[in-house]
C-alpha positions as CSV (number, residue, x, y, z in Angstrom):
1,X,111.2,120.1,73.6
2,X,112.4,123.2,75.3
3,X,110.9,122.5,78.8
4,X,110.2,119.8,80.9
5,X,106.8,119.8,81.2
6,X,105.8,117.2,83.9
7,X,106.1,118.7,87.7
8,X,105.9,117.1,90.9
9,X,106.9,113.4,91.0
10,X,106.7,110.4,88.9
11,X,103.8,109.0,91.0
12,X,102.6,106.7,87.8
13,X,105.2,104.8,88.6
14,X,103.2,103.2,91.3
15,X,100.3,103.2,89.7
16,X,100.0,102.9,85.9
17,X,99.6,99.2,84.5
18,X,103.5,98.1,83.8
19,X,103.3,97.2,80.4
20,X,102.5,100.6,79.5
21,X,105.2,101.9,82.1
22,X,107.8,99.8,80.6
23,X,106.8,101.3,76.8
24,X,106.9,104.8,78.3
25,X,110.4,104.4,80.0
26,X,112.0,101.6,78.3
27,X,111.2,103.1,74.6
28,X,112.7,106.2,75.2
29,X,115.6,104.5,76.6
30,X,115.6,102.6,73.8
31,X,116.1,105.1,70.9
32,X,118.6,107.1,73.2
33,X,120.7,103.7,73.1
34,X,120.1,102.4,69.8
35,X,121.2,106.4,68.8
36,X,124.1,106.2,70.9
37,X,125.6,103.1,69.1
38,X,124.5,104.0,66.3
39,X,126.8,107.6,67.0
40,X,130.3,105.4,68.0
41,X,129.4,103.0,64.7
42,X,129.1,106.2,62.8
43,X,132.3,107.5,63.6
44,X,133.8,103.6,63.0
45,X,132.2,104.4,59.6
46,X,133.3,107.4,58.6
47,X,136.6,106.6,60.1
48,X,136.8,103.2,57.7
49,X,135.8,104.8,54.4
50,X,137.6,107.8,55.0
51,X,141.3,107.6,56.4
52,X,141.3,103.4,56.2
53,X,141.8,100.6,57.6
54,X,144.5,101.2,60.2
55,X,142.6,104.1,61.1
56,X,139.9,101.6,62.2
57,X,142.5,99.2,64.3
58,X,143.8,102.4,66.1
59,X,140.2,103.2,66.9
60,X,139.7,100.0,68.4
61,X,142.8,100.6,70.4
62,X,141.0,103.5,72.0
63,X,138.3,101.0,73.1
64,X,139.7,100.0,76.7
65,X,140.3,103.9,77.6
66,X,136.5,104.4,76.4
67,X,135.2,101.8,78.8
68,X,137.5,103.1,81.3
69,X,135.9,106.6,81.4
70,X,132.5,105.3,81.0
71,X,133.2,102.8,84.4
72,X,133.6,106.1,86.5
73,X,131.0,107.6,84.3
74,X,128.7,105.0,85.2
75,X,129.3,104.4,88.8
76,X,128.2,108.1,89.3
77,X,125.0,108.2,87.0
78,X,123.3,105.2,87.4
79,X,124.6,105.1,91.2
80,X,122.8,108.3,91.6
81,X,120.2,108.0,88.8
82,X,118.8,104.5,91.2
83,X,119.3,106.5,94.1
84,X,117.3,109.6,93.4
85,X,114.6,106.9,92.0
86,X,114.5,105.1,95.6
87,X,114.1,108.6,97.1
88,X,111.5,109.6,94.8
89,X,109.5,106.5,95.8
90,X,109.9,107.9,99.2
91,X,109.0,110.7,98.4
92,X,112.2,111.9,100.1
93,X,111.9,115.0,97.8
94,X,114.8,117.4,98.9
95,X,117.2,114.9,99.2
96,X,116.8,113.5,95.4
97,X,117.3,116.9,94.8
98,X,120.8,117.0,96.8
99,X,121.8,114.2,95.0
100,X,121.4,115.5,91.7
101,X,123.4,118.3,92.8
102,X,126.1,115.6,94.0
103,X,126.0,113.9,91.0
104,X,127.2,117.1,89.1
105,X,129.7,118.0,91.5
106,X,131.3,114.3,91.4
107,X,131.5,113.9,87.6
108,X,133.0,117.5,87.3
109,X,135.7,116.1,89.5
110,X,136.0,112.8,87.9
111,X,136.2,114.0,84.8
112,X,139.1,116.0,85.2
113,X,140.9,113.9,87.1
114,X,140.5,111.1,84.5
115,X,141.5,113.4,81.9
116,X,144.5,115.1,83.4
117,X,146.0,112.1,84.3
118,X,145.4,110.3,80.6
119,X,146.6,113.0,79.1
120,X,149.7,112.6,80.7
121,X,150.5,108.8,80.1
122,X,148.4,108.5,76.8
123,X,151.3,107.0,73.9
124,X,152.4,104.6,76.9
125,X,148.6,103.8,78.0
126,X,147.9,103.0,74.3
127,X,150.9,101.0,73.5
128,X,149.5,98.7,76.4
129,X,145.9,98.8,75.2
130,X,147.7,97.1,71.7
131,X,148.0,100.0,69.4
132,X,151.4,99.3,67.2
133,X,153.4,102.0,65.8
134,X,151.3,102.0,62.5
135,X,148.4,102.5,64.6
136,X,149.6,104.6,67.1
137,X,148.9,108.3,66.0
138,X,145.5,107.5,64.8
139,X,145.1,106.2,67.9
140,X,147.0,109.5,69.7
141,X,144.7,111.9,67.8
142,X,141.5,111.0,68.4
143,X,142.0,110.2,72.0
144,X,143.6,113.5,72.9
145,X,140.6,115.4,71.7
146,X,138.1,113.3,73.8
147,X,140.1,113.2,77.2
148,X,140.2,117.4,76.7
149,X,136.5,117.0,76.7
150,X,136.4,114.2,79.0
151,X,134.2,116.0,82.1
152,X,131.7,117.2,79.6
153,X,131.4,113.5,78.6
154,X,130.2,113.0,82.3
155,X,128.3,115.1,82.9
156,X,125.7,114.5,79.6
157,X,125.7,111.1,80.3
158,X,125.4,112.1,84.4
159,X,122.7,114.4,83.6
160,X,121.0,112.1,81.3
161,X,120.9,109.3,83.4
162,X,119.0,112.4,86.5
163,X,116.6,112.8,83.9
164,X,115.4,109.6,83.1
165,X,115.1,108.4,87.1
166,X,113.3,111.8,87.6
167,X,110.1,111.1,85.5
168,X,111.3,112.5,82.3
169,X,112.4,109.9,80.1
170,X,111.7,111.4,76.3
171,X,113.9,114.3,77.3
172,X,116.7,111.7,77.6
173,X,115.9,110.5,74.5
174,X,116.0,114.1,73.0
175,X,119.5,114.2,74.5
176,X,120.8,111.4,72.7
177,X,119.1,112.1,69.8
178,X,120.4,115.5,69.4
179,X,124.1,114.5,69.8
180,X,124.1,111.8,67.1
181,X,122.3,114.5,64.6
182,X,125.1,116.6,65.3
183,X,127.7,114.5,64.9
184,X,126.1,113.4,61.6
185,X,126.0,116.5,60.5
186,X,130.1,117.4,62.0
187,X,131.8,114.1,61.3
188,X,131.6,114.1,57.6
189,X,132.0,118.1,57.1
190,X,135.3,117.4,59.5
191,X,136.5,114.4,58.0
192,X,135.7,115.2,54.3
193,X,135.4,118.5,53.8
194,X,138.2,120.2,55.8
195,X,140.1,117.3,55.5
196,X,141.1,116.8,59.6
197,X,140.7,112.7,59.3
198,X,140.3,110.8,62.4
199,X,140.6,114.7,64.1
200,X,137.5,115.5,62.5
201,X,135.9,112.5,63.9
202,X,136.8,113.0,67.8
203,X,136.1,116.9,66.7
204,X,132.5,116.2,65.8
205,X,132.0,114.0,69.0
206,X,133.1,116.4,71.7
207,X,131.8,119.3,69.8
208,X,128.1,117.1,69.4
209,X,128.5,116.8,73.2
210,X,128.9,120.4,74.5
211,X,125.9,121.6,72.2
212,X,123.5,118.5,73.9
213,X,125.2,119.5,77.7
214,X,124.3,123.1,77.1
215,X,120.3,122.2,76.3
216,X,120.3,119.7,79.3
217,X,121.5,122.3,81.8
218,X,118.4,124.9,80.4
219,X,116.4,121.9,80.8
220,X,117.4,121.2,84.8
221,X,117.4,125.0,85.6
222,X,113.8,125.5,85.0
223,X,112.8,126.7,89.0
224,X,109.3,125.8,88.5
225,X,110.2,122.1,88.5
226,X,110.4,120.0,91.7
227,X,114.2,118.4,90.5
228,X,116.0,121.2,89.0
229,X,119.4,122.3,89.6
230,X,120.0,125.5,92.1
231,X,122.1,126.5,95.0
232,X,122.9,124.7,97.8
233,X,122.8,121.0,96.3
234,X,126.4,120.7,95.0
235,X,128.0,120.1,98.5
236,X,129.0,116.6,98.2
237,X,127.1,114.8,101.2
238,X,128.8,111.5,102.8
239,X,125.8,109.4,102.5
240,X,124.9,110.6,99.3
241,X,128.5,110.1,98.0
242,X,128.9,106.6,99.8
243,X,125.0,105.4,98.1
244,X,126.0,106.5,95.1
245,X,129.2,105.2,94.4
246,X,128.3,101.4,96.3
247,X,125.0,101.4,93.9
248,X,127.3,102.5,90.7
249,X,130.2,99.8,92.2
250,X,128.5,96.9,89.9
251,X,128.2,99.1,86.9
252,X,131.7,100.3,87.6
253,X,132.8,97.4,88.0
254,X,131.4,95.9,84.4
255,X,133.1,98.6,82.4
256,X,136.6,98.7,84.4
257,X,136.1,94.5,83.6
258,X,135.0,95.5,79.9
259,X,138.5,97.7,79.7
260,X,140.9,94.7,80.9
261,X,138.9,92.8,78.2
262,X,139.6,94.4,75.4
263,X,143.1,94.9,76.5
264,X,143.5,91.2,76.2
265,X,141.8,90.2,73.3
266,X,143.6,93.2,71.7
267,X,146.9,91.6,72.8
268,X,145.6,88.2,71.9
269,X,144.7,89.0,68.2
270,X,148.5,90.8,67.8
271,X,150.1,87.8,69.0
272,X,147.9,85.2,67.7
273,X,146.9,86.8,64.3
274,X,148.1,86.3,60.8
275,X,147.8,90.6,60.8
276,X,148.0,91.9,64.4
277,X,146.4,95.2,63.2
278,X,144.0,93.8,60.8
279,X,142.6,90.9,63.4
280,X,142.2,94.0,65.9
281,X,140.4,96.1,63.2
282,X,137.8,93.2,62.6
283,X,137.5,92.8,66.5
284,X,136.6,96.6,66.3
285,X,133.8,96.1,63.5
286,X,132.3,93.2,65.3
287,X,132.5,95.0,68.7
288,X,130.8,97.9,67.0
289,X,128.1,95.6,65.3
290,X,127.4,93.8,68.4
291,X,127.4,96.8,70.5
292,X,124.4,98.5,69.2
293,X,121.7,95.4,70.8
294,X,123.6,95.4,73.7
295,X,122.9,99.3,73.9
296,X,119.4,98.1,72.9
297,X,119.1,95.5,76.4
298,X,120.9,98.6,78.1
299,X,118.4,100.9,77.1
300,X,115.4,98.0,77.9
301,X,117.3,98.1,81.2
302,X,117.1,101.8,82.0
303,X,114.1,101.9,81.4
304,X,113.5,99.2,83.4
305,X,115.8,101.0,86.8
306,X,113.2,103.8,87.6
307,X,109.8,101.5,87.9
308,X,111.4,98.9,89.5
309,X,113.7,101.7,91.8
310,X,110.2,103.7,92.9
311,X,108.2,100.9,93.0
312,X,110.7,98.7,95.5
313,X,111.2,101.8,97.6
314,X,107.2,101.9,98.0
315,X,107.1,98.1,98.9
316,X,105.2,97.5,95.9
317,X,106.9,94.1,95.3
318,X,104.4,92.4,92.6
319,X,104.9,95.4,90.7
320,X,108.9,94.7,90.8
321,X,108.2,91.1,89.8
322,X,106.2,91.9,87.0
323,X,108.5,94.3,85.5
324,X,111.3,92.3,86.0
325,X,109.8,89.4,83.5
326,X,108.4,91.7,81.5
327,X,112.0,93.3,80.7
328,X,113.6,90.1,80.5
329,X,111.0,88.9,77.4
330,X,112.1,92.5,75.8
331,X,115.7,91.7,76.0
332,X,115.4,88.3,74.8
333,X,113.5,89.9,71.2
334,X,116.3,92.2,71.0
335,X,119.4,89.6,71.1
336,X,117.4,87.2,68.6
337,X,117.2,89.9,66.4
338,X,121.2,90.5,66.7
339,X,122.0,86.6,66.6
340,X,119.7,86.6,63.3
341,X,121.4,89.5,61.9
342,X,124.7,88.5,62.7
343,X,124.5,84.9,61.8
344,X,123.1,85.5,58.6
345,X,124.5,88.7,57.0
346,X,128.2,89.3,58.2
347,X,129.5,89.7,55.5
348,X,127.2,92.8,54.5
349,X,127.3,94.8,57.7
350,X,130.8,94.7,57.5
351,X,131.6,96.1,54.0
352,X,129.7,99.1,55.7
353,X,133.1,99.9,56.9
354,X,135.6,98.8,55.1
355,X,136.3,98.0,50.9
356,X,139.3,95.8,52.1
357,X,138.1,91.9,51.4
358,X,140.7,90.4,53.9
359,X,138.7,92.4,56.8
360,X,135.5,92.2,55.7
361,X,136.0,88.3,55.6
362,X,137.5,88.2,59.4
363,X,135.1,90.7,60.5
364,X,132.2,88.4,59.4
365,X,133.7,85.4,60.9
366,X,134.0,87.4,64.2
367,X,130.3,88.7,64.8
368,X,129.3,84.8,63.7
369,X,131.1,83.6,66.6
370,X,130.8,86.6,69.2
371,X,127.3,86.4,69.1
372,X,126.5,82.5,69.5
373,X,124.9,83.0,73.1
374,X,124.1,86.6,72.9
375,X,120.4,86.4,73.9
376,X,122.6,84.6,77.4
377,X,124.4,87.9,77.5
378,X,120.5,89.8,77.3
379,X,119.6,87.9,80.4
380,X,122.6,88.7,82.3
381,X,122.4,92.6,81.8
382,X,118.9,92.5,82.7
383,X,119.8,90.5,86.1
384,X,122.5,92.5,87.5
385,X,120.2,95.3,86.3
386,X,117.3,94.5,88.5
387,X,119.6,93.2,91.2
388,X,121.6,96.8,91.1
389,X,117.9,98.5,91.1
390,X,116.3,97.3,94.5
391,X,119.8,97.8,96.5
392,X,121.0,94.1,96.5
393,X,124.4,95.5,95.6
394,X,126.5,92.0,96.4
395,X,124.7,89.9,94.2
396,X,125.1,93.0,91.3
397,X,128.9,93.4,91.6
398,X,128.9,89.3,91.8
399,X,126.9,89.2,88.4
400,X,128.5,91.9,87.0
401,X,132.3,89.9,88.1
402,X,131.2,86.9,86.6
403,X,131.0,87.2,83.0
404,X,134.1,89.2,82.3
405,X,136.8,88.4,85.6
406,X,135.6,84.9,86.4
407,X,135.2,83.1,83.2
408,X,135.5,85.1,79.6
409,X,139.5,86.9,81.1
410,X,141.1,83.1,81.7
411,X,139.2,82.0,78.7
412,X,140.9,84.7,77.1
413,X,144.4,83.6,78.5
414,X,144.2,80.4,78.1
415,X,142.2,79.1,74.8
416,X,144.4,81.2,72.2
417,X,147.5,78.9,73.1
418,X,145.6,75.6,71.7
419,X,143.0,77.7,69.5
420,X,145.4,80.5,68.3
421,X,143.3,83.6,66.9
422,X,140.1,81.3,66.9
423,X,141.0,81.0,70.8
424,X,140.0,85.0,71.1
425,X,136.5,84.6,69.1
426,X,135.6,81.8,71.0
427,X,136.0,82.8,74.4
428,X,133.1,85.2,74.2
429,X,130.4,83.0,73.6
430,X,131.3,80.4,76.2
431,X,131.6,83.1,79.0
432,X,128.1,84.5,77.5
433,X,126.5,80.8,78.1
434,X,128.1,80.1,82.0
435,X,127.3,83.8,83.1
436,X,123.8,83.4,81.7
437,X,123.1,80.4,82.9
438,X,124.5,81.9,86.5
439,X,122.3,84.7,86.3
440,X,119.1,82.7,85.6
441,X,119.9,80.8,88.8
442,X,120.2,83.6,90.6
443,X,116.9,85.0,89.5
444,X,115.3,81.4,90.0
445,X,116.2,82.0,93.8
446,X,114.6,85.7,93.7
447,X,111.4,84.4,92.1
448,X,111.1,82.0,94.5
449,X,111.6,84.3,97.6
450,X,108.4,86.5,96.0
451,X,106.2,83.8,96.5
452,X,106.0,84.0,100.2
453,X,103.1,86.4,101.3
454,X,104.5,89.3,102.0
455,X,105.4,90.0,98.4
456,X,101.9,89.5,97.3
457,X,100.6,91.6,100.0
458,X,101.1,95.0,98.1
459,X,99.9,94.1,94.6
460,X,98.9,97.6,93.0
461,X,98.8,96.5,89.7
């Protein structure tokens, strides 16, 4: 695990039989994802059993500022992660290797940015996000520590996303892995043992961080590998810059949607709920339930990015089409398995965090009705995925719009004043079935478009 051993290029990509492929790259992906949620619902947790129930409400608070950080995060790795996969399929060689070099230089910058400025606004940015003064300094606490850290937080998750389009996929994993052992190990010794409470928890998660950063960057400076970080590739380039951030525009766009999101249903649930803090504390245990399949899709997805990003930029278009419906019948086991789980055992996942009956019982009620068309949801990632992969940016960013800006924010607005709280629940399901059903249509049209000849015509399967 100390070295990357694979040199030169990926060229399986555009050769191997996809199945296999997708197990190589998707699996990988998978456990990175499933590790990652798993890591946020740990600290959710820890946070619950340990400091309480407000705790967990002022947690949730700190939601929108996470999918903030994670929309500029995002448009810079998987804008340059799909980019440095088209390349490699072009075997454009030296400039992947620029862009890598870009993508560091761009998250450092970022990062501080979007710290600095948080930093200096946070009690006002929080009272907005719906923290109340009960919740407030848990919320205050744990988000100072992370936006201190915040340009180590983009550049592992920059670097992670390099590795994974650059033909190294298990060292991804590792990553991941090796942050959510670490904070396993820091959270409760933190929270516990020297007694820091919801501190401890944002503590462990930097700290987790900077020792996973530090083994990516000796992973990436090994010079006897083709991608590898070096002098000379950290001058941000205009064309690099400008592909990267209109490829990471969807994904950008999906989280910055995701933020006003949970703004409103946190304001929703305060004005609509018997318990303002309590309703928003069981939004944040069925967000954190829910959360780890959709990490699951996302990491189905990833895995997805660099076989169909190599294989479209070598015109191998049956090879795109295959893994494209091969994904899609991954992501649809996946969201079964949370509709099953959630359906059928609320009650039990949520006393996981929380002894308090009143939120166990809303909690439950919550991931029931979150998660009616979640398998909808599944398809929709994979979609404005693929679309996002092969450069049709417009119909990404449209895909990526519809769910949260088009229909689930004026469901949001509008179904609480006749529904009250139920209004909030509700409104996620229905925007899951429209956008679903959307992005089936759209992939309807895509299928169709591959049956004309010269999609057939470079078969290398």
């Amino acid at each position: 695990m100390g070295k990357i051993s694979t040199k030169g290029v990926p060229t399986e990509l555009g050769t191997e039989k996809i199945s296999k492929l997708l197990m190589l790259y998707a699996i990988p992906a998978i456990i990175a994802q499933t590790a990652s949620s798993l890591y946020h619902m740990i600290d959710s947790i820890f946070i619950g059993q340990g400091v309480g129930a407000l705790a967990i409400s002022g947690l949730a608070t700190t939601f929108p500022f996470m999918n903030l950080s994670a929309a500029f995060g995002a448009m810079i790795g998987v804008g340059g992660a799909t980019l440095i996969s088209v390349k490699l399929g072009q075997r454009d060689y030296d400039s992947a290797c620029t862009i890598l070099g870009n993508l560091v230089t761009l998250n450092v910058i970022v990062g501080v940015l979007f710290g600095g400025i948080s930093l200096l606004f946070l009690e006002d940015i929080l009272f907005f996000f719906g923290a109340s003064e009960a919740t407030l300094p848990y919320a205050r606490d744990f988000m100072e520590i992370v936006l201190y850290g915040n340009v180590v937080t983009h550049l592992y998750l920059g670097i992670n996303a390099a590795l994974r389009a650059s033909g190294h996929p298990n060292e991804s994993m590792y990553a991941t892995i090796i942050t959510v052992i670490c904070n396993l190990i820091l959270a409760p010794l933190f929270i516990y043992v020297f007694d820091w409470g919801i501190k401890g928890a944002a503590f462990a998660t930097m700290l987790s961080q900077v020792i996973t950063l530090l083994w990516q960057i000796k992973l990436l400076s090994n010079p006897n590998e083709l991608m590898h970080l070096r002098k000379g590739i950290y001058t941000l380039r205009s064309r690099f810059v400008k592909g990267i951030l209109g490829i990471g525009l969807s994904p950008f766009l999906i989280n910055a949607a995701a933020c006003i999101v949970v703004i409103i249903i946190n304001k929703g649930l305060r004005t609509y709920g018997d318990n303002g803090d309590m309703a928003i504390a069981s939004y944040g245990i069925a967000n954190r339930v829910i959360f780890i399949f959709i990490m699951v899709v996302l990491g189905v997805t990833q895995g997805m990015q660099p076989i169909i990003g190599y294989n479209f930029g070598a015109r191998h278009y049956d090879r795109v089409k295959e893994t494209l419906k091969q994904t899609i019948i991954w992501a649809l086991a996946v969201t079964f398995t949370g509709f099953a789980l959630c359906e059928g055992i609320p009650e039990l996942i949520a006393r996981a965090f929380t002894t308090d009956t009143t939120l166990i019982v809303n909690a439950a009620k919550g991931m029931r009705i979150s998660c009616l068309f979640i398998m909808l949801a599944g398809i929709q990632m994979v979609a404005t995925n693929f679309f996002q992969s092969i450069g049709k940016v417009n119909k990404a960013i449209f895909l990526s719009l519809t769910r949260q800006v088009l229909f689930l924010i004026p469901l949001l607005l509008i179904l609480p004043k006749y529904m009250g709280e139920n209004g909030v629940w509700c409104s996620i399901p229905i925007a899951d079935l429209i956008s679903g059903i959307l992005a089936i249509i759209l992939l309807r049209g895509q299928f169709k478009s591959w049956s004309h000849p010269t999609f057939s015509a470079n078969s290398h399967q």
